[in-house]
C-alpha positions in Angstrom: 11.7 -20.8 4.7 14.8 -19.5 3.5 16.6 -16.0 5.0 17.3 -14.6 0.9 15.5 -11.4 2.4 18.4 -10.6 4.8 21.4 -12.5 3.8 23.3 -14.3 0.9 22.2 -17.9 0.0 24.9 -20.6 1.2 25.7 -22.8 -2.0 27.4 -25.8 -1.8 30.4 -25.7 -3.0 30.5 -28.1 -6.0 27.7 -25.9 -7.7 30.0 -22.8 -7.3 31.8 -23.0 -10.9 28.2 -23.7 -12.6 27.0 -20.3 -10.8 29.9 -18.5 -11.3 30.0 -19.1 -15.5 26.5 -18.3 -15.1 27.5 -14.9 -13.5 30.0 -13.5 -15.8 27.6 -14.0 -18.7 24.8 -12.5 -16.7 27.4 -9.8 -16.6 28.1 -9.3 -20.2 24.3 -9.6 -20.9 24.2 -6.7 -18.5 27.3 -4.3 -19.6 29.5 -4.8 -16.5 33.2 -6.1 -17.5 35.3 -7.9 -15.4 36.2 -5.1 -13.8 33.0 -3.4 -12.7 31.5 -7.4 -11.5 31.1 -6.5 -7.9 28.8 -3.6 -8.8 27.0 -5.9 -10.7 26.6 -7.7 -7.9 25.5 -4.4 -5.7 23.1 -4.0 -8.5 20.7 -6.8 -8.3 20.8 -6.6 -4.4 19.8 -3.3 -4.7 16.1 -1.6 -3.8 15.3 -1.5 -7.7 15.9 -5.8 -7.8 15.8 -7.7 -4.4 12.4 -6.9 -3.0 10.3 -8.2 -6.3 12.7 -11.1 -5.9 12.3 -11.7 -2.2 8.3 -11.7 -3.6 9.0 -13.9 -6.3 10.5 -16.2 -4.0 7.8 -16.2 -0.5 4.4 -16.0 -3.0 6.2 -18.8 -5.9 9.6 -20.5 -5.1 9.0 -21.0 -1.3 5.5 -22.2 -0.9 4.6 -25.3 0.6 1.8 -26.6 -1.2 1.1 -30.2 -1.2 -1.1 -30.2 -4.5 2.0 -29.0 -6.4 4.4 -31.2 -7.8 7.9 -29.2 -6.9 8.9 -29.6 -10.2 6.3 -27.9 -11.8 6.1 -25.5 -9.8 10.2 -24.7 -10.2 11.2 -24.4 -13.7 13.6 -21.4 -15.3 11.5 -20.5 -17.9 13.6 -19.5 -20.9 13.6 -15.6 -21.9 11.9 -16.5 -26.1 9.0 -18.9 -23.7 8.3 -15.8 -21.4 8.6 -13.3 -24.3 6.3 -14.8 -26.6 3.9 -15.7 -23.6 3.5 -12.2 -22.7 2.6 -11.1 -25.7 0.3 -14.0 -26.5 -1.7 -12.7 -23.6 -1.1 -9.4 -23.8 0.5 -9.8 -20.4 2.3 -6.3 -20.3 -1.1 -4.2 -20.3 -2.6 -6.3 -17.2 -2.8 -4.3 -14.3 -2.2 -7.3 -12.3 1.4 -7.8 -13.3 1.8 -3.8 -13.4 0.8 -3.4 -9.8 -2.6 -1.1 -10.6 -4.2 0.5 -7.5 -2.4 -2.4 -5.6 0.8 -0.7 -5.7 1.8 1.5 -2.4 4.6 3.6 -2.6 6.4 4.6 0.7 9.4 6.8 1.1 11.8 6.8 -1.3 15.7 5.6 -0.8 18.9 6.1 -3.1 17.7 7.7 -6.1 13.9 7.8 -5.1 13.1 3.7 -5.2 10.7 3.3 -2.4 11.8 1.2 0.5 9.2 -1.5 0.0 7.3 -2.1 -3.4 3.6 -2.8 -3.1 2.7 -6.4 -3.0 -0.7 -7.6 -4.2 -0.2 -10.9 -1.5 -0.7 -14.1 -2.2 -4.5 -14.5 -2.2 -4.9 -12.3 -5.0 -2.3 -14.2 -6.9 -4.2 -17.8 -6.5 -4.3 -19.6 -9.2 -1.0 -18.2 -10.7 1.4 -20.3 -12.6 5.4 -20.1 -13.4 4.4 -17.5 -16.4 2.5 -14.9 -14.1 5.0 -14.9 -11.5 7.9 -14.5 -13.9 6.0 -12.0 -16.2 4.9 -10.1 -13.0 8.8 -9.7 -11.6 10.1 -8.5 -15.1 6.9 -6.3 -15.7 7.0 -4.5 -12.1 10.7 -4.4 -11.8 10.5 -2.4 -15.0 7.7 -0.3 -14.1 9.7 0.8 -11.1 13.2 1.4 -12.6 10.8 3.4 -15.2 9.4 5.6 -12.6 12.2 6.0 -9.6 15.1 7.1 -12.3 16.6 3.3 -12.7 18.9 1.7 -14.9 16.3 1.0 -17.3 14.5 4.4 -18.8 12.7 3.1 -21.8 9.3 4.0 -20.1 6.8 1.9 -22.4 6.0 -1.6 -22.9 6.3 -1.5 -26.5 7.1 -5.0 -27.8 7.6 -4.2 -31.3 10.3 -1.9 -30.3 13.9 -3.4 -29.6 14.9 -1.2 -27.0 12.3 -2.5 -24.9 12.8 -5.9 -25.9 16.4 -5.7 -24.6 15.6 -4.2 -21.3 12.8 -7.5 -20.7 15.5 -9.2 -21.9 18.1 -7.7 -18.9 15.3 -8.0 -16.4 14.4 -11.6 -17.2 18.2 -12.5 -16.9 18.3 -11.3 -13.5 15.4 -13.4 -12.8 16.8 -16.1 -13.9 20.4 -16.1 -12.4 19.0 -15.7 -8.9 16.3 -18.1 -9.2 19.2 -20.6 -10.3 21.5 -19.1 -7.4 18.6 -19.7 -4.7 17.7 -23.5 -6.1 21.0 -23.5 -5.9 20.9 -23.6 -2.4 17.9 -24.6 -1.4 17.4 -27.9 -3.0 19.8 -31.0 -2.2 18.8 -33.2 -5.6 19.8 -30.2 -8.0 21.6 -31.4 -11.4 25.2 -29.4 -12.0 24.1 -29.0 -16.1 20.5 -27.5 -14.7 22.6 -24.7 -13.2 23.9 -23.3 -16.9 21.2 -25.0 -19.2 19.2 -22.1 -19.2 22.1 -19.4 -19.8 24.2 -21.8 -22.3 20.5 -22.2 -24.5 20.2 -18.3 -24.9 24.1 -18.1 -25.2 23.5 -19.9 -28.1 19.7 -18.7 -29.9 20.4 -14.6 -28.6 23.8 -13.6 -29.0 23.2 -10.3 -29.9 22.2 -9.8 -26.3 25.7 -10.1 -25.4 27.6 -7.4 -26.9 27.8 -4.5 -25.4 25.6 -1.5 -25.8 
């Protein structure tokens, strides 16, 4: 079980140049220049990121299932396969991915974020594949920066309108960097190009996500 929840992932040190090009593009995707990184950085360790991701991680990355094949059960999925597989099953109006009357809110911290996002737990998440877990991270972590006064304001998942579609777009960026960053050091056999693949195909297909707003 990895300690993500409490302190930084150790990478090895050959798959530090991969991460960081990784990083500063997750930065301009994100409107941080070089000289605001490190609150990038503060950013998606921050109440409003890290505890959908430590959940991500102990209900998806970090289980120990023998039926699964770890390679299926790891991929990055690409922001246009997530996109289009919300809205092919009309993923953003499921209360399971929204929290529903699963979500419990406690006392709030910073800018009224509560300290711990409700969880639905695994067993209510059996049977989930790479799609719901990555849909449910972007769609929660939304709902919440909607609600507590986050960085994201748009309030309505809309996908016809572009606004939104850039702040899924932010969100599943996030996701992806620190699911990278955390195979990244959890996994010995790990492929240098596997680090960037995922960044350098959207670099390519979306550039209009990386100018700045």
């Amino acid at each position: 079980m990895s300690n993500y929840r409490n302190a930084a992932p150790l990478i090895i040190p050959e798959r530090l140049p991969a991460l960081k090009k990784n990083y500063d593009q997750l930065c301009v995707w994100l409107n941080y220049d070089e000289e605001t990184q490190s609150l990038a950085r503060q950013f998606i360790d921050g109440d409003y990121i890290k505890p959908f991701f430590v959940e991500y991680i102990e209900d998806f990355l970090d289980v120990d299932d023998d039926d699964d094949d770890e390679d299926e059960r790891t991929p990055v999925i690409g922001f246009q396969e997530l996109w289009d597989w919300c809205i092919n099953t009309n993923a953003f109006s499921q209360a399971k991915y929204r929290g529903g009357k699963d979500i419990v809110l406690g006392k709030g911290m910073g800018r009224g974020v509560p300290a711990r996002k409700g969880r639905m737990g695994n067993r209510a998440k059996r049977g989930w594949g790479v799609y719901d877990h990555a849909a449910n991270f972007v769609i929660r972590v939304l709902r919440c920066s909607w609600e507590y006064d986050g960085e994201w304001d748009h309030g309505e998942f809309d996908p016809a309108d572009l606004d939104f579609e850039l702040e899924f777009f932010q969100v599943w960026a996030i996701l992806a960097y620190l699911q990278v960053e955390w195979q990244a050091s959890q996994l010995d056999d790990y492929e240098i190009d596997d680090l960037t693949r995922v960044f350098d195909e959207v670099s390519l297909g979306r550039p209009e996500f990386g100018r700045p707003a």
